[in-house]
N, C-alpha and C positions, 0 to 999 in steps of 0.2 A: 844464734844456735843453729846450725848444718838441720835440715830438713829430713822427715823419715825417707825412709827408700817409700813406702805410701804414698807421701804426699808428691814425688816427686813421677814418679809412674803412671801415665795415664793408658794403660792397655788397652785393645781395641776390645769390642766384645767374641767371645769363642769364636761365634760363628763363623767369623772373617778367616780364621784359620784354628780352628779343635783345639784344644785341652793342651796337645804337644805343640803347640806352633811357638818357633823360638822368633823374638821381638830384640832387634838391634836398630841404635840409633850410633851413628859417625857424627862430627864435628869438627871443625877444621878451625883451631885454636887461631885468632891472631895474634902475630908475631907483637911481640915487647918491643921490637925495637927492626929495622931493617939489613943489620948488621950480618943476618945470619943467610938471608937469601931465599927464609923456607918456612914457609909453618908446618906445626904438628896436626899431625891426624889422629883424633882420641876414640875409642869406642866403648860403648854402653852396651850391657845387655837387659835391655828393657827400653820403652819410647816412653819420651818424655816430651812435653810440649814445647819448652824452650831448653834444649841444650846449652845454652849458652847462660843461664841461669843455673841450671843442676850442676853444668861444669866447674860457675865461680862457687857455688857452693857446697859441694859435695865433690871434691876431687879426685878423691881416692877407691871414688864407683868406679870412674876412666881409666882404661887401658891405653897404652901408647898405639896404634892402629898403623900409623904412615906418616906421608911426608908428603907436600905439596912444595914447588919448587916457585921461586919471584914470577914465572909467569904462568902461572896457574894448571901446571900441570902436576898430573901422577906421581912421584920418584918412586915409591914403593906402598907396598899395602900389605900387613899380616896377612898368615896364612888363616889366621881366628874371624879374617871379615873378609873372607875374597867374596862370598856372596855380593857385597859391593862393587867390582873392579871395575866392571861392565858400565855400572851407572857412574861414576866417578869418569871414567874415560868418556862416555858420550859425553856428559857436563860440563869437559873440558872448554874453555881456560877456569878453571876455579877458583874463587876466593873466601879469604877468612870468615868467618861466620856463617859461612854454610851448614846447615845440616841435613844430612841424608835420614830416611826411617825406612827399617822395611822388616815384613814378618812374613813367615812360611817361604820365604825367598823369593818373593810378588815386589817387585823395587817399588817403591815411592817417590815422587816428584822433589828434589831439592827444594827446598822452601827456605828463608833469610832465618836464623835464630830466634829473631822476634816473634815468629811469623808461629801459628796455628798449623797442625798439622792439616792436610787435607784429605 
């Protein structure tokens, strides 16, 4: 059974960023298969500690975001997460199971999907 959006949500406390601070988490989906050249790029509005868990289980949180290309770069990014572009480009060469977090527009360190926020 698909998890609440609750359980899946670990928000920082206010003070990191007030009441209004909007919370987006990226994910860079690995490819099925190598056929295509590219992974997808999903976005979340909210942080969650393992994207890559909230994503196999709740799929339909995720937004289509971008596109990472076989050598781990950029090909594009929504206009819904450029807040990202900047970290994503320094990041560069990128790979799947990456996930990015960041609130109030303060970037966040990429960390592995396993991996605990920092």
């Amino acid at each position: 059974m698909p998890q609440t959006i609750d359980a899946i949500m670990t928000l920082q406390p206010e003070s990191s960023g007030g009441p209004d601070a909007v919370s987006s988490t990226l994910y860079i989906v690995p490819a099925c298969t190598d056929m295509s050249g590219q992974c997808r790029i999903v976005g979340f509005r909210g942080i969650t500690s393992s994207a890559r868990d909230c994503y196999e289980t709740n799929p339909g949180l995720w937004v289509e975001a971008g596109l990472m290309n076989s050598r781990g770069e950029l090909v594009c990014l929504s206009d819904e997460f450029a807040e990202f572009r900047q970290e994503l480009l320094d990041s560069q060469p990128l790979m799947a199971s990456l996930q990015f977090s960041m609130r109030s527009g303060a970037a966040r360190t990429p960390v592995p999907a396993l991996g605990p926020l920092p």
